[in-house]
N, C-alpha and C positions, 0 to 999 in steps of 0.2 A: 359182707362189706361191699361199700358199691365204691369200687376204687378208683372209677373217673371222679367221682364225688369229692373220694380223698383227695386226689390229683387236686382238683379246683383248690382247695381248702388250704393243703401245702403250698401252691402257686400265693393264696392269696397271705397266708401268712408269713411265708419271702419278703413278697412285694410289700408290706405295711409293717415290716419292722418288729411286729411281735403279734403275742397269739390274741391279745386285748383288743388290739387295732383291729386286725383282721375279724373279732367276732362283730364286732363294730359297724363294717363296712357291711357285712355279707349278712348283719341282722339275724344272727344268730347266737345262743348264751356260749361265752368264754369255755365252759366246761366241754359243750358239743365240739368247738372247735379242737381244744385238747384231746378229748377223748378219739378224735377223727387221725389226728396227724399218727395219737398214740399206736394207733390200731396198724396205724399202714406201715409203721415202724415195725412193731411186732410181725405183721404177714413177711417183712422182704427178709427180717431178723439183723437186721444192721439200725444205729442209729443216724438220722437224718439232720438233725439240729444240736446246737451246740444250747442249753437255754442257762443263764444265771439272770440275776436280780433286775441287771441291768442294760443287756441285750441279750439278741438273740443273733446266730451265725451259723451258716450250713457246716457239716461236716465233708471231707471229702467225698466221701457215696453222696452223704445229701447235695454236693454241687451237680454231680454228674445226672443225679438220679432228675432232680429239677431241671436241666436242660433237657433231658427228654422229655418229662413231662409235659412242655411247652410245645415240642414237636409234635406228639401224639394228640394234644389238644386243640393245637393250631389245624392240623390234619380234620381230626374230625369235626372242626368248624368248618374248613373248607366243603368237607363231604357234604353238612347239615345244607352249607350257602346253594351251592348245587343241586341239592335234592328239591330246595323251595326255590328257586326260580332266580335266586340272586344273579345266578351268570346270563339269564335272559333279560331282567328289566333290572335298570340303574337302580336299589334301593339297599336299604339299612345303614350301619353305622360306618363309619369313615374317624378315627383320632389321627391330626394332624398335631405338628411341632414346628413354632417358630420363633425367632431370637423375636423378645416383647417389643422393640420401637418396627422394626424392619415389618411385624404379624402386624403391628396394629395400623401400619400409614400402608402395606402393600397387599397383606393376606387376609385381614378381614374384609375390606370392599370387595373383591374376586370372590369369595367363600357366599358371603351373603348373595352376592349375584349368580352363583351356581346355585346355592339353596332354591332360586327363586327361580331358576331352569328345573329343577328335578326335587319336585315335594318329596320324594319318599327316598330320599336319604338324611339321615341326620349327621351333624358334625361334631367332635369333641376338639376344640381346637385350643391347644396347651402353647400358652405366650412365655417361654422361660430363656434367661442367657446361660441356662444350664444345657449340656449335650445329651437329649435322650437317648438311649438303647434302644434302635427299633425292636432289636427280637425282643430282649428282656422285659420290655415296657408295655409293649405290645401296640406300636405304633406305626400307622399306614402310611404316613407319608408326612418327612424331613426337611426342612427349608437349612440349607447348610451354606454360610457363607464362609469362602475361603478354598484351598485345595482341598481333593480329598483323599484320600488314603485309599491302597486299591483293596477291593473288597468285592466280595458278591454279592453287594449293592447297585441297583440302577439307578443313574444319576443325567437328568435333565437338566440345563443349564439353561434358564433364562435370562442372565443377565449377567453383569457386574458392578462392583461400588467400589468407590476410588478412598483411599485414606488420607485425609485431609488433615491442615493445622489449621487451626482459625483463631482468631482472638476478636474481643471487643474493639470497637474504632478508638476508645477512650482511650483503653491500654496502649494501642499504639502509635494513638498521637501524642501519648506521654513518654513511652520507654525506644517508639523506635520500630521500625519495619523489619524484619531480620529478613536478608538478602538473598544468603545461604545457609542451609545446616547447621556449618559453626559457629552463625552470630548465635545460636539458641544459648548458648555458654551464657551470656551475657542478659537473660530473660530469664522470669519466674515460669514456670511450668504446671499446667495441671493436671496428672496422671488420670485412665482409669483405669485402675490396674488389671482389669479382666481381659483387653485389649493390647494394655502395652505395660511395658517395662515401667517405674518409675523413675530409673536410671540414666536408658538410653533409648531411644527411639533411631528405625532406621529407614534410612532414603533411597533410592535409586534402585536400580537393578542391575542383575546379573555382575559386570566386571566395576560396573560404577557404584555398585551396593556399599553403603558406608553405613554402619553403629554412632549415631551421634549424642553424646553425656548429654544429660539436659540436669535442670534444678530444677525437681519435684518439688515446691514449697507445698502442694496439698494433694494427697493422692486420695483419691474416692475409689469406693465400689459399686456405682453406677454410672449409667451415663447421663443420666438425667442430671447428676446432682453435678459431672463434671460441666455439662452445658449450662448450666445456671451461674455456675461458680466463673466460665468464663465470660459471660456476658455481664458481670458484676463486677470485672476488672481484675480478676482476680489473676491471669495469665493466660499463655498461650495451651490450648488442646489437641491433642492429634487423637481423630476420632473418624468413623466411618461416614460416607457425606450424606446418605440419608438420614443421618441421626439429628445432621445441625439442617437440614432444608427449611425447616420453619423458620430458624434463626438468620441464618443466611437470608431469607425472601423478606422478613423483618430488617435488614440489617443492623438486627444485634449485633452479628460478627461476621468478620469479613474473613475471606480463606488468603491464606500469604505461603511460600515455598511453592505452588503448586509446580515449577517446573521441575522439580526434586523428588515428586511424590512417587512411591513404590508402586509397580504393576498394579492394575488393578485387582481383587480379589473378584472369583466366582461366584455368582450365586444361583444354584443349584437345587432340584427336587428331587427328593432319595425317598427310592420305594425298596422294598425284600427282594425284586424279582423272581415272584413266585408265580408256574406257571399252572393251570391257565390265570390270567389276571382279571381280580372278578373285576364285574361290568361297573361298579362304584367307582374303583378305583380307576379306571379306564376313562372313563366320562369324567371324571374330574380331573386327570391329566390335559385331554382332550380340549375339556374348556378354561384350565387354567391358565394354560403354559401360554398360550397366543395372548392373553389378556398381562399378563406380568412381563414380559416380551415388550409388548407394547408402554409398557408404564417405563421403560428404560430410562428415558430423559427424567422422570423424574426422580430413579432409583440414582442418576448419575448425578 
């Protein structure tokens, strides 16, 4: 049995939710993949997966036993990067993560403009407002807005975005300019719930910090669909300010509270802090961080 092999196979079968997917991905028939995990089950003598009809879940040795697997794999990719020249000349692959509106108006332009500094790296760059798992996912490098949690994570901070309310001009030359916080009582509200409460949204800092009720008449789980639905008249939105900048520079919606608005949030580049740091990852910190640095004004 070649049990790096198995290794890969159980990794990729974790990752993909069941054994179907995973033969799927790796291009291999369903049976290979079963008879693979079977095998490396029988050599340790404990079972690794939990399997019925309708998922699939590790068992506890299978948790423990896949996070080392990960390490021993990660390891001897590092060996393999190092033995081929990776840590002397910038090349190979690079998976980045960034929230979708923030990657598309900030981290695609920078990315494509490194691709075009160093041909011989490629990019996998994953646009979600979901929070990747760098170990578990197996991603190089995190665009994370917000504080972070301390961790044996390295974190670069390039920037920050302010949390904003804005509304259409329509809306508020019909319902009203809201002053302070508590005129929100008095206003239709458009949530997105991924961001904020559909409840209460909150203001100020530190000893000034206040939870203010609002009327959710329409909660969304985007933000796209909250910015369309505010510039339709539909209410007020508290939303990140790079999210509304087209609309803003349109003036679809104009921003109102701003003297009330919460600290701004960080925004930040999260790598493993794994040492030595191959030269990829190196040269794309290098040349990213001064270029998103610089895009401030527009990130503000």
């Amino acid at each position: 049995m070649d049990r790096l092999e198995s290794m890969g196979i159980l990794l990729a079968v974790v990752d993909a939710g069941s054994l179907s997917a995973a033969a799927r991905q790796l291009g291999m028939p369903l049976a290979n993949v079963s008879r693979k995990v079977a095998a490396l089950e029988s050599h340790l003598g404990t079972r690794l997966l939990h399997r019925t009809t309708r998922q699939l879940s590790l068992t506890q040795a299978g948790g423990a036993y896949v996070a080392a697997c990960r390490r021993i794999l990660d390891e001897i990719g590092e060996a393999e990067r190092t033995a081929t020249g990776e840590y002397a000349t910038p090349k190979g692959e690079l998976t980045i993560t960034a929230p979708v509106v923030f990657g598309r108006l900030h981290i695609v332009p920078v990315v494509a403009a490194f691709l075009a500094q160093y041909p011989e790296i490629e990019i996998k760059l994953v646009l979600t407002d979901r929070v990747m798992h760098l170990m578990d996912e197996q991603v190089d490098v995190a665009v994370r807005i917000g504080e972070l949690p301390d961790s044996s994570f390295v974190a670069t901070r390039v920037g920050t975005v302010r949390r904003v309310v804005c509304a259409s001009p329509a809306y508020l030359a019909r319902h009203g300019t809201p002053a302070t916080p508590g005129d929100l009582a008095a206003h239709a509200c458009v949530s997105f719930e991924v961001l904020e409460s559909r409840r209460a949204w909150d203001f100020g800092t530190g000893r000034s910090r206040q939870s203010v009720p609002v009327h959710s008449r329409l909660a969304v789980n985007t933000v796209d669909a909250a910015i369309a639905a505010a510039t339709l008249d539909a209410g007020l939105i508290r939303v990140l300010s790079y999210q509304v900048m087209d609309a803003l520079r349109d003036e679809a919606l104009r921003i109102v509270l701003a003297p009330f608005e919460a600290a701004p949030l960080p925004v930040s580049l999260l790598h493993k802090g794994q040492t030595p740091l191959p030269l990829k990852l190196r040269a794309f910190f290098d040349f990213v961080t001064p270029l998103l640095r610089a895009r401030q004004l527009s990130i503000d």
